[in-house]
C-alpha positions in Angstrom: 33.5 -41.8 2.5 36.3 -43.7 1.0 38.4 -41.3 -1.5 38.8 -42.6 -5.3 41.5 -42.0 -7.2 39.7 -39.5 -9.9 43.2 -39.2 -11.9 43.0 -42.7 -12.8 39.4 -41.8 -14.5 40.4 -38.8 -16.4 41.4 -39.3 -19.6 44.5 -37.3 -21.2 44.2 -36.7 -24.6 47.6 -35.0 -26.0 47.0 -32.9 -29.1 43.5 -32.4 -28.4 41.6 -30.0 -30.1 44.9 -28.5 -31.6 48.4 -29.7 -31.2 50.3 -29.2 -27.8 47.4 -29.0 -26.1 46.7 -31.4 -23.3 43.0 -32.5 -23.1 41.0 -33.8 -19.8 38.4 -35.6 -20.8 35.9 -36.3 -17.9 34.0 -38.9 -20.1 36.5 -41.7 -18.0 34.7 -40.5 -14.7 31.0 -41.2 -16.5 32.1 -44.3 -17.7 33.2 -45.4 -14.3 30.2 -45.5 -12.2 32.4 -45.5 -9.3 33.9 -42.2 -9.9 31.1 -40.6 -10.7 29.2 -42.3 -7.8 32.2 -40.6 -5.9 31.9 -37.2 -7.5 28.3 -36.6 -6.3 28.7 -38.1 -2.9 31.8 -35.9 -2.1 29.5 -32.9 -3.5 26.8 -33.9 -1.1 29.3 -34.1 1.8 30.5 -30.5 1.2 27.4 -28.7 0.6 25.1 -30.6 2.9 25.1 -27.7 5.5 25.4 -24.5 3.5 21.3 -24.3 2.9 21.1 -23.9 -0.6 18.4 -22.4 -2.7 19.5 -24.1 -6.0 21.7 -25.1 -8.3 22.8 -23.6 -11.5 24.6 -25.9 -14.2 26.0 -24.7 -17.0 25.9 -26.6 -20.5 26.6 -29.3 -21.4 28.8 -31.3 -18.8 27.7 -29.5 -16.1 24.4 -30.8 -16.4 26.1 -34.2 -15.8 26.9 -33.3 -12.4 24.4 -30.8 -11.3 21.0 -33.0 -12.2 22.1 -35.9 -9.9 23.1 -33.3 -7.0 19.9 -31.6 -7.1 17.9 -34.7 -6.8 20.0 -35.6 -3.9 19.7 -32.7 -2.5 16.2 -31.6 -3.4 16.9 -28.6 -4.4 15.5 -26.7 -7.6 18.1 -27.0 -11.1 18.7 -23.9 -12.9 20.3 -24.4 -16.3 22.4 -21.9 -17.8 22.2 -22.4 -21.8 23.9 -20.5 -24.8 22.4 -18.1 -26.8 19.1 -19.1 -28.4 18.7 -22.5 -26.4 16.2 -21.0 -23.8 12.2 -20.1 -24.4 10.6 -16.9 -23.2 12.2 -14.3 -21.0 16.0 -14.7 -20.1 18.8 -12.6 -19.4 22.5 -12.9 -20.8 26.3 -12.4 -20.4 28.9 -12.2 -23.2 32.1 -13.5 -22.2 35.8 -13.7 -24.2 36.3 -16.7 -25.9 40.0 -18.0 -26.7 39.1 -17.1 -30.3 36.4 -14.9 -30.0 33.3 -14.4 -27.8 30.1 -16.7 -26.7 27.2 -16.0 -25.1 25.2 -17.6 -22.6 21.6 -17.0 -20.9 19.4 -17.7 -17.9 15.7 -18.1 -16.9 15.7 -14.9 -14.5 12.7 -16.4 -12.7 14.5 -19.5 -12.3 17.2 -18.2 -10.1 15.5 -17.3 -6.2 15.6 -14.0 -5.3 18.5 -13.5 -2.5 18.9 -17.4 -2.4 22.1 -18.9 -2.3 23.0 -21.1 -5.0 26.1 -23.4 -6.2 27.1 -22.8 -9.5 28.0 -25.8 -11.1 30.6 -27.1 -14.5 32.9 -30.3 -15.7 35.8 -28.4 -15.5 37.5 -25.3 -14.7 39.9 -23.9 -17.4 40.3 -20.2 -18.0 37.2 -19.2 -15.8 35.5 -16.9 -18.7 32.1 -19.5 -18.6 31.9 -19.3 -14.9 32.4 -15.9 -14.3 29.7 -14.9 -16.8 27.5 -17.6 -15.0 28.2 -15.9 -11.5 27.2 -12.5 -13.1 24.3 -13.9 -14.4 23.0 -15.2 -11.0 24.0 -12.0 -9.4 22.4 -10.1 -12.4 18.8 -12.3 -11.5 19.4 -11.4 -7.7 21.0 -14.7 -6.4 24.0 -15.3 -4.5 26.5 -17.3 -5.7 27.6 -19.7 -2.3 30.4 -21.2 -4.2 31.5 -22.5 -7.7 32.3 -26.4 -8.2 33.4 -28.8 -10.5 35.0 -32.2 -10.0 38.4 -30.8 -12.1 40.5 -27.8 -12.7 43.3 -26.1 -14.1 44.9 -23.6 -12.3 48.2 -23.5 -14.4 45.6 -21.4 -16.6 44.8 -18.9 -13.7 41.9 -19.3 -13.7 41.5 -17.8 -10.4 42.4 -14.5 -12.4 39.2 -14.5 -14.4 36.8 -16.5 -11.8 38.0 -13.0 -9.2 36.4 -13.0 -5.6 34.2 -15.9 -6.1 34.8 -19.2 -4.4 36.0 -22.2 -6.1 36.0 -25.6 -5.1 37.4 -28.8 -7.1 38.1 -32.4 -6.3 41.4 -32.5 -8.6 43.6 -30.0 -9.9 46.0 -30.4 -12.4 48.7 -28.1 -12.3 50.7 -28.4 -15.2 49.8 -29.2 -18.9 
């Protein structure tokens, strides 16, 4: 597979949602078909072999990624929603917010029992979203195999938050 230059996709939007912060926006990579094209495919290449038993994508961009990858891959798509957006039976995590706390929830029937399964976001920042999504496949008895998304942000440590779980990501951005 041919690499793309995902940097040149990714938009950088300075002041972004309060001044001095420096916004990636991951709309460029969806607006270039070729990017995003690239994005799945490298996904497919790296977790072709590790038998998964699902996927779990957390709202909302992470649906943008995980949908198409599951498809590929045939594999069964478990969304992981905030508080309130789920019917019936769920489970939930509360994690710390920069400003607060949030919520999110997931289908405990949805996740398979002992399966390993690639949890799955737009972007890595501080890691608070997809730690409480790793408890929350552990807390339904999966196994998280590994946690992607096409960008991160160390420089935020995320690795601090995220702890012993696995992390891969296409581009990293180390700096703001």
């Amino acid at each position: 597979m041919q690499e793309y230059d995902l940097d040149g996709a990714i938009r950088k939007v300075p002041d972004f949602p309060k001044k001095g912060v420096l916004f990636y926006d991951i709309s460029g990579i969806l607006q270039t078909p070729e990017a995003y094209n690239y994005v799945i495919d490298k996904m497919v290449d790296l977790y072709k072999d590790k038998n998964l038993s699902a996927v779990a994508a957390i709202e909302s961009r992470g649906f943008l990624f995980a949908s198409p990858f599951a498809v590929k891959m045939g594999l069964p798509l478990v969304l992981i929603r905030k508080k309130g957006k789920l019917p019936g039976k769920v489970i939930s995590r509360s994690f710390a917010l920069e400003y607060g706390e949030d919520t999110i929830e997931v289908h405990p029937d949805d996740v398979p029992t002992g399966g390993k399964v690639l949890v799955i976001d737009d972007l890595i920042a501080t890691g608070g979203t997809l730690r409480a999504a790793c408890e929350l496949i552990e807390d339904a008895e999966g196994v998280v195999e590994n946690i992607f998304a096409p960008v991160g942000l160390p420089f935020l440590n995320y690795d601090k938050v995220i702890g012993h779980y696995p992390v891969t990501t296409l581009i990293d951005y180390h700096s703001e």
